[in-house]
C-alpha positions as CSV (number, residue, x, y, z in Angstrom):
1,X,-48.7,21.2,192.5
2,X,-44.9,22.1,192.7
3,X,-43.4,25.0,194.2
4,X,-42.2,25.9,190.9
5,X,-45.0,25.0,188.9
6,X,-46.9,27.2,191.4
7,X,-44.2,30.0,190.3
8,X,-44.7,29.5,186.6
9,X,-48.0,29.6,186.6
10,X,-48.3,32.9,188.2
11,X,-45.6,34.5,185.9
12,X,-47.7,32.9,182.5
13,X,-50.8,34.5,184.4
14,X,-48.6,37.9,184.7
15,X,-47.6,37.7,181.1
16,X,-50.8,37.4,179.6
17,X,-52.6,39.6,181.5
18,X,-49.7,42.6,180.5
19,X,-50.4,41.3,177.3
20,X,-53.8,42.2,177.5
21,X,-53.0,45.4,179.3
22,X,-50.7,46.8,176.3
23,X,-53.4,45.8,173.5
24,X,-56.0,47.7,175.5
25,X,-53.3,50.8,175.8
26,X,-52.7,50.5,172.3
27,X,-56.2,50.8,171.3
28,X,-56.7,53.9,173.6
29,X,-53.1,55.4,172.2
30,X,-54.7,54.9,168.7
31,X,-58.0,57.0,169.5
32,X,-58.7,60.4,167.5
33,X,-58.8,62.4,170.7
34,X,-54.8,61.3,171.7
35,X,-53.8,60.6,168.4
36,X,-52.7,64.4,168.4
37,X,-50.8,66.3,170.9
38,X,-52.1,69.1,172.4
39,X,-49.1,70.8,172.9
40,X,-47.4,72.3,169.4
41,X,-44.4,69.9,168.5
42,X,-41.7,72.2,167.3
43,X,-38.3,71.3,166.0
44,X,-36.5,73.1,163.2
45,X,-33.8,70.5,162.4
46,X,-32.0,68.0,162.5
47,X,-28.1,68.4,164.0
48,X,-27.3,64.7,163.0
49,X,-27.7,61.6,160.9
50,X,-26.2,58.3,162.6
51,X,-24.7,55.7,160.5
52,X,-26.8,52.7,159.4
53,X,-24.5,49.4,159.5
54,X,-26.6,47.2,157.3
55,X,-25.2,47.1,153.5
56,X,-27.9,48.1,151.0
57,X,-28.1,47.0,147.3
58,X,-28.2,50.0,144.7
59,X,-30.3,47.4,142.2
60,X,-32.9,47.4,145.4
61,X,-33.8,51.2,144.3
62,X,-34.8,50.5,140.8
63,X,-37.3,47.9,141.8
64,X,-38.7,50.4,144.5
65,X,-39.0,52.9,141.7
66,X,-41.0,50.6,139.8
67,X,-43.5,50.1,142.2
68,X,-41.7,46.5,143.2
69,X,-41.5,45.9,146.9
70,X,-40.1,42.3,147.9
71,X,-39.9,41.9,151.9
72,X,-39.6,38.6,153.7
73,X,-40.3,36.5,150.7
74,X,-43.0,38.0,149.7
75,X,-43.6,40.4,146.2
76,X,-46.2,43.0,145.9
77,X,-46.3,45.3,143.2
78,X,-48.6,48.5,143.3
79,X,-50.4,49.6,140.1
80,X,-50.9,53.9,140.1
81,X,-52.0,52.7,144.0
82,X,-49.5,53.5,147.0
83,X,-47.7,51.1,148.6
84,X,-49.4,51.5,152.2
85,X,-52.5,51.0,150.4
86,X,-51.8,47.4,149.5
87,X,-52.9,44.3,151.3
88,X,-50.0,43.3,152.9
89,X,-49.3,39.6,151.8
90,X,-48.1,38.5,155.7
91,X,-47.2,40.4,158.8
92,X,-43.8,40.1,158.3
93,X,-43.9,41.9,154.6
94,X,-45.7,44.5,156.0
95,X,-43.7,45.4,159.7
96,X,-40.6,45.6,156.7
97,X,-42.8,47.9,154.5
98,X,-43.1,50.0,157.3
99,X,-39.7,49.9,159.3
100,X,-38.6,51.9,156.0
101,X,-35.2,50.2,156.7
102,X,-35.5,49.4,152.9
103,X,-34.4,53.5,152.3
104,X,-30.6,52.3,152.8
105,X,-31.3,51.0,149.2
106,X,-32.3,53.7,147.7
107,X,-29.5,55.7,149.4
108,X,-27.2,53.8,147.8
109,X,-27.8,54.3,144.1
110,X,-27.2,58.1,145.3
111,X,-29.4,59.9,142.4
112,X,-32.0,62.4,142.3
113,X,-34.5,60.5,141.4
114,X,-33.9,57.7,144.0
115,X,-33.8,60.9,146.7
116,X,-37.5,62.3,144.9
117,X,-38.7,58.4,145.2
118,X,-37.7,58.2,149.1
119,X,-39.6,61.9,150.0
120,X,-42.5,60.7,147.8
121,X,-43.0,57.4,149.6
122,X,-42.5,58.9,153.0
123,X,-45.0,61.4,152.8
124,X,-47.4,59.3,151.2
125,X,-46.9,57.2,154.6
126,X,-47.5,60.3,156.6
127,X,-50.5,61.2,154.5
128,X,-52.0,57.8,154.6
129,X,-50.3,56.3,158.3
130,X,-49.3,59.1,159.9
131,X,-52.1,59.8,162.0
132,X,-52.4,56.1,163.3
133,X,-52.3,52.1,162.2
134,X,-52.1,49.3,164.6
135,X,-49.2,47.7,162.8
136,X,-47.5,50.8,161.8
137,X,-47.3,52.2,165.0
138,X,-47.0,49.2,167.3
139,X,-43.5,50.0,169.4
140,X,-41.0,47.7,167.3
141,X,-41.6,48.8,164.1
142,X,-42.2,52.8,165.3
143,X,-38.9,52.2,166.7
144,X,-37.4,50.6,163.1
145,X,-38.9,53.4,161.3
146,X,-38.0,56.1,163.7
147,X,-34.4,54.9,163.3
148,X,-34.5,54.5,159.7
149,X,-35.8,57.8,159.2
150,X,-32.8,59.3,161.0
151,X,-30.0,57.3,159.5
152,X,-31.6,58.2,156.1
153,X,-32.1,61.7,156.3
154,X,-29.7,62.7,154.3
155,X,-31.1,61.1,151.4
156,X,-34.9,62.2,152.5
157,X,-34.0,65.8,153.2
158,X,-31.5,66.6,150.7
159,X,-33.3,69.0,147.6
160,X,-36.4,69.0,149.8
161,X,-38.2,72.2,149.9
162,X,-39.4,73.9,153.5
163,X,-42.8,72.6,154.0
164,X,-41.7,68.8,153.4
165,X,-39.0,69.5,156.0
166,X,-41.5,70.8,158.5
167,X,-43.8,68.5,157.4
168,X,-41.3,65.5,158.2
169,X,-40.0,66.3,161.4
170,X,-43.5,67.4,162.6
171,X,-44.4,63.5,161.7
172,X,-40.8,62.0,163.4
173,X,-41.4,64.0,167.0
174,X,-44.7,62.6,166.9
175,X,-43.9,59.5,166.3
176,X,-41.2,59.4,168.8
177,X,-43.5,61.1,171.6
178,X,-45.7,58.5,171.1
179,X,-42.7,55.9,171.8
180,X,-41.5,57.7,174.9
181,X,-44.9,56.9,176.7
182,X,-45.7,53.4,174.3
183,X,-41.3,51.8,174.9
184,X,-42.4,49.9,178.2
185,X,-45.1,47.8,176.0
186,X,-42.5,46.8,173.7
187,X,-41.9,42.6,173.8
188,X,-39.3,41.8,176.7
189,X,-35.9,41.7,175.0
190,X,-34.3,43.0,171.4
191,X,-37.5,44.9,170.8
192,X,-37.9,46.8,174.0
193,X,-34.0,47.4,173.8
194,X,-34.1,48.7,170.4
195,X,-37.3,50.7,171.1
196,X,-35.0,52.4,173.8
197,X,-31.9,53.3,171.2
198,X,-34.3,55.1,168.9
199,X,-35.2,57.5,171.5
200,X,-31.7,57.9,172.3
201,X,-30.8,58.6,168.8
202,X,-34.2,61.2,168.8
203,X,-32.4,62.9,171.5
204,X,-29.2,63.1,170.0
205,X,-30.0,63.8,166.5
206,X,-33.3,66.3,166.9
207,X,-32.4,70.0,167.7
208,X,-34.6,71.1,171.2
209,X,-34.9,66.9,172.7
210,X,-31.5,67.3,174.3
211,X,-33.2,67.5,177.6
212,X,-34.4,63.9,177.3
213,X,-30.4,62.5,176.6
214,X,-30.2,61.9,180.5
215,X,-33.6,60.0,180.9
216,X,-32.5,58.0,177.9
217,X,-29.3,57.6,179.0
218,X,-30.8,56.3,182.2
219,X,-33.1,54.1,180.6
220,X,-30.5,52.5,178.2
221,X,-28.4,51.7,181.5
222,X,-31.0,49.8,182.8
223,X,-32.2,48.0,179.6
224,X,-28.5,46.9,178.8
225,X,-28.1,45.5,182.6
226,X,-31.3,43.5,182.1
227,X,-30.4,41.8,178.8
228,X,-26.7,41.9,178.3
229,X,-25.2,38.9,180.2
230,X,-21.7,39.5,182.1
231,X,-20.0,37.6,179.3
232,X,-21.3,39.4,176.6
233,X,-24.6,37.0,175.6
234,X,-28.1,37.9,175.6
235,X,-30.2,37.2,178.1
236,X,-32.5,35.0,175.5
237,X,-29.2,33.0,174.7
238,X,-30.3,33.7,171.0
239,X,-26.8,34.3,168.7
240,X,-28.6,36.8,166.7
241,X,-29.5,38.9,169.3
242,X,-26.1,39.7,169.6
243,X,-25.5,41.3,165.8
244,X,-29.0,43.3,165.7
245,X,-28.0,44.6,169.1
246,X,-24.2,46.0,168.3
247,X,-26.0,47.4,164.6
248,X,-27.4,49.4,166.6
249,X,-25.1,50.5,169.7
250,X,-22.0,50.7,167.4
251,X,-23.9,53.8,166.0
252,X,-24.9,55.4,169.0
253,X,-22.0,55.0,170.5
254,X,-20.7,57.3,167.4
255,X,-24.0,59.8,167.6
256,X,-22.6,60.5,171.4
257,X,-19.3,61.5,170.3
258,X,-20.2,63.1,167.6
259,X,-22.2,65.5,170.2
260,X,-19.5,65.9,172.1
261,X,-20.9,63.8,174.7
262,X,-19.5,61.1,176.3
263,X,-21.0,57.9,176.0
264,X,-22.3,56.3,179.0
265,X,-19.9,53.4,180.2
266,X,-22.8,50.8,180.5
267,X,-22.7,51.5,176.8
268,X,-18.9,51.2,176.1
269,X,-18.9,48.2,178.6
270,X,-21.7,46.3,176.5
271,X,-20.2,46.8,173.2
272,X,-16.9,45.4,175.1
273,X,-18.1,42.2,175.8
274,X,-20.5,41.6,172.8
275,X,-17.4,41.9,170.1
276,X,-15.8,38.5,171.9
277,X,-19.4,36.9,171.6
278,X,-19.1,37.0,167.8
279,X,-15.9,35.3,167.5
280,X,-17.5,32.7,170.2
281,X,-20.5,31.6,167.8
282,X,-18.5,31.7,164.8
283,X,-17.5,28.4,163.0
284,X,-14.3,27.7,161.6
285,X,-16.2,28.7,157.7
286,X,-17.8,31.4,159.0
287,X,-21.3,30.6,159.6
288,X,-22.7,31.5,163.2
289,X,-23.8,28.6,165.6
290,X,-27.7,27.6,165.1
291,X,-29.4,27.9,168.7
292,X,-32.0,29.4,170.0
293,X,-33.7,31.1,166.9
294,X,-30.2,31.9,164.7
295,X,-31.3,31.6,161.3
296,X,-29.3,32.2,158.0
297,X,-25.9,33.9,159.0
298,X,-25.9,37.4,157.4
299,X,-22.7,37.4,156.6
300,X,-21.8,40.9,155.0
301,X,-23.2,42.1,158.7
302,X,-21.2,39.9,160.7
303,X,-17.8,40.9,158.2
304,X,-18.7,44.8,159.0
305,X,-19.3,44.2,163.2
306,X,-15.9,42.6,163.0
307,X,-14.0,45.0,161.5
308,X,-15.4,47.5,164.6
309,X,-13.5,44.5,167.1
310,X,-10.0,46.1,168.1
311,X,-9.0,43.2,170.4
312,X,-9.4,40.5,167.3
313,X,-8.1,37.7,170.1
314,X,-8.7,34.4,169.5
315,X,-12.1,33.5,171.0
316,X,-13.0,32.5,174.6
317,X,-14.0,28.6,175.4
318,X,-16.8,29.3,178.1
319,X,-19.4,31.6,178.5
320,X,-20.8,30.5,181.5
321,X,-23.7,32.9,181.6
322,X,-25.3,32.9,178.5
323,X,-25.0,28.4,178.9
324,X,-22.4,27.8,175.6
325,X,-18.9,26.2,175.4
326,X,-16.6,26.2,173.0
327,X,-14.0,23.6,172.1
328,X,-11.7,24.3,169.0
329,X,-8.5,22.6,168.0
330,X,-6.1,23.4,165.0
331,X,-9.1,24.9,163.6
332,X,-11.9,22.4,164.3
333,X,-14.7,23.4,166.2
334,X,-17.2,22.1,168.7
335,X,-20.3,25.1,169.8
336,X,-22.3,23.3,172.9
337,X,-25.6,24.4,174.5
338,X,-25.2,23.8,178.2
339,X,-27.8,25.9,179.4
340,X,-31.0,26.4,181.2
341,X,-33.7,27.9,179.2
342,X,-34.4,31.6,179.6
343,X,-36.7,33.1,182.1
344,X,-40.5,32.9,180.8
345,X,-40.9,36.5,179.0
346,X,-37.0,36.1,177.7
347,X,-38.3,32.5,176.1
348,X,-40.9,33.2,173.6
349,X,-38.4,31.9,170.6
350,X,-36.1,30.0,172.9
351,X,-35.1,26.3,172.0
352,X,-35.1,23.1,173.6
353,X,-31.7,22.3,172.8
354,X,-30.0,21.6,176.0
355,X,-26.5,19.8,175.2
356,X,-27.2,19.6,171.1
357,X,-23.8,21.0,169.6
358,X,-22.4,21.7,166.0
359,X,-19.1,20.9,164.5
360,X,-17.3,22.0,161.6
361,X,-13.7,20.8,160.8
362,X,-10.2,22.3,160.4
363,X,-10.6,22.3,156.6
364,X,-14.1,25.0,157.3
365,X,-16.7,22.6,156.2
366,X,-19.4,22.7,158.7
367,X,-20.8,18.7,159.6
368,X,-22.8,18.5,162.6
369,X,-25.5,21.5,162.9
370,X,-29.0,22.0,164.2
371,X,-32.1,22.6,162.2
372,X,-32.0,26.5,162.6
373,X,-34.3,29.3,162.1
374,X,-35.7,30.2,158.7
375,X,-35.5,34.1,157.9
376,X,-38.7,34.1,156.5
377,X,-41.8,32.1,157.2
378,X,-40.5,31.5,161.4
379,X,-44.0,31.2,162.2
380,X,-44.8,27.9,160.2
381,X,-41.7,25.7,161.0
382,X,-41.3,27.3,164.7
383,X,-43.1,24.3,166.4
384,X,-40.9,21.8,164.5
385,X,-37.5,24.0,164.8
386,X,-38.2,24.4,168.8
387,X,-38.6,20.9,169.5
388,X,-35.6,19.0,170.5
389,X,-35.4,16.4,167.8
390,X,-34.6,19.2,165.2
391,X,-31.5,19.6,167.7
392,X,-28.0,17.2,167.6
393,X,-28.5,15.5,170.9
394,X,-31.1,12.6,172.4
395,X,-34.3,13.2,172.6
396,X,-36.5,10.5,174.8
397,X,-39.7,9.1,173.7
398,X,-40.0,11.8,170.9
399,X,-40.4,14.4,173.5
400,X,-38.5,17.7,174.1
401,X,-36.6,18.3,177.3
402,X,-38.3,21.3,177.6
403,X,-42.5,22.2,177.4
404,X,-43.7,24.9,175.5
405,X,-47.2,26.4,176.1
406,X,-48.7,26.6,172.3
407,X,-51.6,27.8,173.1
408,X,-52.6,30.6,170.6
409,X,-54.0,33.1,173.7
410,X,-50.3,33.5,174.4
411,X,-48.9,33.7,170.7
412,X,-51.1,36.4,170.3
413,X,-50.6,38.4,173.7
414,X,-47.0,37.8,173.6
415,X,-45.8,37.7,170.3
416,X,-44.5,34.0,171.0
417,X,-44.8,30.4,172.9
418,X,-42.9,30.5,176.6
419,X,-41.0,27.8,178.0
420,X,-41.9,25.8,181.1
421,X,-40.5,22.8,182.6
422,X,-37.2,22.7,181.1
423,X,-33.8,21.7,182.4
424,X,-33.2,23.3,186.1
425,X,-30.2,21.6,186.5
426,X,-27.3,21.4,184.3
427,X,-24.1,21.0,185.2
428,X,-20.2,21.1,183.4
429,X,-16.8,20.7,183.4
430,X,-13.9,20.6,181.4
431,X,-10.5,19.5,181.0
432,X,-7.9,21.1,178.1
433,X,-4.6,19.2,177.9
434,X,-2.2,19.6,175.2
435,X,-3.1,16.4,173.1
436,X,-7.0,16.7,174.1
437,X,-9.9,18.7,175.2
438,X,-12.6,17.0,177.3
439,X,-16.1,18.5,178.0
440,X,-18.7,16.7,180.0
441,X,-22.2,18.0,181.0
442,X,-25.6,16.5,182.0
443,X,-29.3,18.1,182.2
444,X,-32.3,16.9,184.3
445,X,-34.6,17.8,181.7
446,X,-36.1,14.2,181.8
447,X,-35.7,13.8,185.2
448,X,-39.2,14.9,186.5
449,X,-40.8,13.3,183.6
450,X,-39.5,10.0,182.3
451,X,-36.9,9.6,185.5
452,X,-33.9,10.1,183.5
453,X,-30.8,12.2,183.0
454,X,-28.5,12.9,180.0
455,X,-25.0,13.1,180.4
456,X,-23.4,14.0,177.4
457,X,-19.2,13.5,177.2
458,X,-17.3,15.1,173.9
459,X,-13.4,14.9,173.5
460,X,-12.0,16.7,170.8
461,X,-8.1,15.7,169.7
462,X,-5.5,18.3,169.7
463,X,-5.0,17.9,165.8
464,X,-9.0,18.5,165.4
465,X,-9.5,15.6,163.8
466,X,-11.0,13.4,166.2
467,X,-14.2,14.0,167.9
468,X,-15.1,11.1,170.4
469,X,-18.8,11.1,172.2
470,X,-20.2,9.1,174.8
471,X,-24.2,10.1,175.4
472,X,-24.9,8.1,179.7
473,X,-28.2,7.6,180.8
474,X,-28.4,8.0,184.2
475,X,-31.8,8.0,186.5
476,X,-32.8,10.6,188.9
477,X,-30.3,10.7,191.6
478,X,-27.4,10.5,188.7
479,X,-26.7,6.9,189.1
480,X,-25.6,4.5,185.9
481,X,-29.0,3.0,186.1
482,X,-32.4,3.7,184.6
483,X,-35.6,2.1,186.0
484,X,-38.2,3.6,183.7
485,X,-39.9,1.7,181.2
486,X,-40.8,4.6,178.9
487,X,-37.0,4.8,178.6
488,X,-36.5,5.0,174.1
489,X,-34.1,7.3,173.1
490,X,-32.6,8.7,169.8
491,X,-29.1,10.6,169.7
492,X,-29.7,12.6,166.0
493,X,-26.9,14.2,164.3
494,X,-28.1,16.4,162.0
495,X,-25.8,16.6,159.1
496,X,-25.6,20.0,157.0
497,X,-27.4,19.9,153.3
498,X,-23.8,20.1,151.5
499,X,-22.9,16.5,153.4
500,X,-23.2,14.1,151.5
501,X,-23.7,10.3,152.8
502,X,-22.2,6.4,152.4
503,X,-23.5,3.6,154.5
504,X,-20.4,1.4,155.6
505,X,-21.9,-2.3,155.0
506,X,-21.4,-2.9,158.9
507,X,-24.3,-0.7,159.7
508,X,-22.0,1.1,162.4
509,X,-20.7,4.0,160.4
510,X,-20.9,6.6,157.4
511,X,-18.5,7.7,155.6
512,X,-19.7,11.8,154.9
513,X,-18.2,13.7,152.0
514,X,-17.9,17.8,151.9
515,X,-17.9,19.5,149.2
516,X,-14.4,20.3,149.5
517,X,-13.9,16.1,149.0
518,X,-12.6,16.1,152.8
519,X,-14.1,13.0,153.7
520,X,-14.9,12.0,157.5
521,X,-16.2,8.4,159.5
522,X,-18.9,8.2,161.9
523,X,-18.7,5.2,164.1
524,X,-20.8,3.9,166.8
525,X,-19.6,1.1,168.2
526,X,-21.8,-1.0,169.6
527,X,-24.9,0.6,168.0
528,X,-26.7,0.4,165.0
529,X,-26.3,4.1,162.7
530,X,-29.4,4.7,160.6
531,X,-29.8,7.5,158.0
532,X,-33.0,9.2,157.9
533,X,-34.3,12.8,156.0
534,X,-33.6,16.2,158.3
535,X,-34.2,19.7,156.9
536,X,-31.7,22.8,157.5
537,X,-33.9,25.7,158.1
538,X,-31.4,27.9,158.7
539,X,-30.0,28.2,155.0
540,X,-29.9,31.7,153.2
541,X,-32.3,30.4,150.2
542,X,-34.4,29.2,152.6
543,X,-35.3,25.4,153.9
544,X,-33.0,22.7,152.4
545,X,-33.1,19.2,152.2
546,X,-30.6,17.2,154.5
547,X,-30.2,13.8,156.6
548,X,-29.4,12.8,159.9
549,X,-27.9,10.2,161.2
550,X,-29.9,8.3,164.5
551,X,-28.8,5.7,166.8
552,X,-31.6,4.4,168.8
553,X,-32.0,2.4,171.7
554,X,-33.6,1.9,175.1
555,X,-31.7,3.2,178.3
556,X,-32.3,0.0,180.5
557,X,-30.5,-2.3,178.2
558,X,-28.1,0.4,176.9
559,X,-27.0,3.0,179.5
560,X,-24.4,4.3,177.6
561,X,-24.0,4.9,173.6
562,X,-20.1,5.5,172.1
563,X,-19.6,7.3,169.0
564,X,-17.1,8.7,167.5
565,X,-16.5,11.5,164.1
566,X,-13.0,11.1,162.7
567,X,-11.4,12.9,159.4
568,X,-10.3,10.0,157.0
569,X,-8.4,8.0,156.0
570,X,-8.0,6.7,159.6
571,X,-5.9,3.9,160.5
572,X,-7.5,1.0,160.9
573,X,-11.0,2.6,161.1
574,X,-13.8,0.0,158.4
575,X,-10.7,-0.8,156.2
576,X,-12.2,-3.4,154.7
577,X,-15.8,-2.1,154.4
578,X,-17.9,-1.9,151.1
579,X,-19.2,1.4,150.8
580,X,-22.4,1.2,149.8
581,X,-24.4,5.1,148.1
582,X,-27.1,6.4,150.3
583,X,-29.5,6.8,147.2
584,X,-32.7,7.8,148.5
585,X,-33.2,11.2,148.6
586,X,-34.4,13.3,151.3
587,X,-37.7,14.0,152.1
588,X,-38.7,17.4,154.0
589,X,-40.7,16.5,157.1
590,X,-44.3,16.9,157.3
């Protein structure tokens, strides 16, 4: 056994067994005899509310009011029962249910009966959950709820007689005791960092916790070190992580000054470099980059994060930490993965999508994507989003360039499925000139297993209208030769749902149509282009139908395939072939 296998196999061991630890400590946390503190918990108000980013939808309230609760695409409706008494439907409807981040709504239709409906449901939750529920107080949601609670309290407070208020803030300093000694168990990553803001916010907003700010404060340091990367990435090399982490820091940066206190720099410095990141992912339409677990772009959020960016540069072309690059031209633009996977606790939901890349075009229509995260339902498509064929980039012999350990032991402890076995080598360089931009990169992800290394060139024109590819096989030393004989490969380009596809009679090319009727060639040149059914999971509606196109192949006989995506008309690119209409239509995968 490897060296590093030897490594990874002690850090999985490490992982599960502080898996099992935390269940264990959750269980005893959840017994009658700690449930309550022994000491009184006294606090007789709150000095602020901090501001809550996400937009809320006034229509929202009435269907709360009616007993209508509709979380992660899922409806239950409770008849004269409460809410928390209700079988939740999935886990995800019910860690919504009782994140109570669903209040912004009812805020929003500002009324007094929206602001009766919010106390009533809240202290039916401390009536019926207050005291203890494995979901409800598991350290990611407390921490959703506890911020909730406090951004809302306006609305949940205002008209409120005396004993609700002492009755609710009796409930949120329990609740955020219970998080001070229950943060560390918190999944690696988002979770544990936004576990860590709500008791930041506690200690800023509650009257008598101001002598935790600096053991927050400290805290916070430390967790922002660990996960935000020198160039402004998450250390999960997810895009999303990026927008739920400044909803929240954005605030507290705010709750700080509004005490009066100055916020710590690790703070200021993390916001600093996360505002360039979300120009980096963006596209030329808008949408954010699909890697490592970005689903649906919520773009209302992303619109409201960007008005807080007081640089509004144009965005940076390498972000060497987090493993992207960036190449735009006149408005065309190329997102590339050129990165290892994360560390094993940082890689529960990462991707093996080592050198896969999207483009969208200087007229904003988005071509070439990945597959994507759904916002609902992640847990049945994860396995087929994860796996490198639902990426744009070569996959050999219908493996992933990276190993996942599925077993359901570790989706359980962890809350996910690690990575092992991925690319440990990947390597890049690039060269902008003023009539072209050329990015070459190459991973080893293959190497240990089939003997073989992808080299992936793009080359982008200065006018953005070119985009010229050349995928190398190369074997394990990085020479132009591949010995292997399980050597099949298939470069996929997954085309997004609005695409619309003709085969060229050659059987070289498309021609793709947008729905703005911009119209752009695919060519490979020496290789046969076939057109087979894909599904975009990333879509705000959910899973949508789509195609991709495939060149396959085997790496002895062809060590190199050329390909090229041009906007048309181009001169003298298939102008005499017979378009012929794709007319089968696609087929989601089983």
């Amino acid at each position: 056994m490897s060296r590093v296998a030897v490594a990874n196999h002690a850090k999985l061991s490490w992982l599960l067994l502080r898996g099992a630890l935390r269940r264990v400590a959750g269980r005893a946390n959840g017994h009658p005899l700690l449930r309550w503190p022994l000491i009184p918990l006294k606090a007789d108000r709150l000095l602020i509310a901090p501001q809550d980013l996400r937009t809320a939808d006034a229509t929202r309230a009435t269907e709360i009011y009616s007993g209508r609760f509709a979380f992660a695409g899922k409806v239950v409706v409770c008849d004269r029962r409460s809410i928390f008494e209700m079988e939740p439907p999935s886990e995800e409807w019910a860690a919504a249910l009782l994140g109570f981040g669903w209040l912004r709504h009812l805020r929003a239709a500002e009324s007094a009966i929206t602001r009766a409906n919010a106390r009533a449901l809240v202290d039916e939750w401390i009536s019926l959950q207050g005291s203890w529920h494995p979901l409800a107080w598991r350290p990611d949601v407390l921490a959703r709820r506890i911020i909730s609670w406090l951004s809302q309290s306006t609305l949940i407070l205002q008209d409120a007689d005396a004993r609700f208020y002492r009755r609710f803030l009796r409930s949120l300093l329990r609740q955020v005791r219970y998080l001070r000694h229950t943060a560390g168990d918190a999944r690696r990553g988002v979770a544990r960092l936004q576990a860590v803001i709500a008791l930041s916010y506690a200690a800023l907003c509650i009257a008598g916790q101001a002598r935790h700010i600096k053991s927050m404060t400290d805290w916070l340091k430390q967790e922002i070190d660990r996960q935000i990367l020198p160039d402004g990435g998450h250390a999960s090399r997810d895009p999303s992580a990026v927008i739920e982490i400044l909803l929240e820091l954005l605030p507290l940066r705010q709750a700080f000054a509004s005490r009066n206190i100055a916020p710590p720099q690790a703070l200021q410095n993390a916001i600093d470099r996360m505002m360039p990141m979300l120009r980096f992912f963006r596209h030329s339409e808008g949408t954010f980059a699909h890697f490592n677990g970005m689903g649906a772009t919520p773009a209302d959020l992303l619109l409201t994060l960007l008005a807080y960016d007081e640089a509004r540069g144009a965005p940076f072309a390498n972000a060497p930490y987090s493993g992207y690059q960036r190449v735009a031209a006149s408005g065309a633009v190329a997102i590339v993965d050129t990165g290892r996977a994360p560390s094993i606790e940082m890689s529960l939901d990462a991707h093996a999508g080592c050198l896969s890349f999207e483009f969208s075009s200087p007229r904003q229509s988005l071509i070439v994507v990945n597959c994507g995260m759904p916002a609902i339902g992640r847990e049945n498509w994860r396995q087929l989003a994860r796996a490198t064929a639902a990426h744009s980039t070569v996959t050999f012999n219908d493996a992933s360039s990276a190993r996942f350990v599925e077993l359901t032991t570790f989706r359980r402890m962890l809350g996910g499925s690690p990575i092992i076995g991925g690319p440990s080598r990947v390597t890049v360089s690039r060269e902008d000139s003023s009539d072209m931009i050329v990015l070459r990169a190459a991973h080893d992800g293959y190497a240990r297993r089939f003997g073989i290394v992808h080299e992936r060139v793009l080359m982008l024109s200065a006018d953005g209208t070119r985009l010229y590819g050349e995928d190398i096989f190369l074997d394990a030393e990085g020479e132009p030769r591949v010995l292997s004989t399980r050597d099949e490969f298939a470069v996929r380009f997954h085309l997004h749902p609005t695409v619309k596809v003709t085969r060229l009679t050659d059987g070289h090319g498309v021609m793709l149509m947008m729905p703005n009727k911009e119209v752009w060639t695919f060519s490979a040149h020496q290789d046969r282009v076939d057109v087979e059914n894909s599904v975009y999971l990333a879509g705000s509606e959910g899973p949508r139908r789509a195609f991709q196109l495939v060149i396959r192949g085997h790496a002895r006989t062809a060590a190199r395939v050329q390909w090229s995506l041009q906007a048309y008309p181009a001169a003298g690119a298939h102008a005499d072939a017979t378009p012929q209409m794709q007319d089968e239509e696609p087929r989601l995968p089983l």
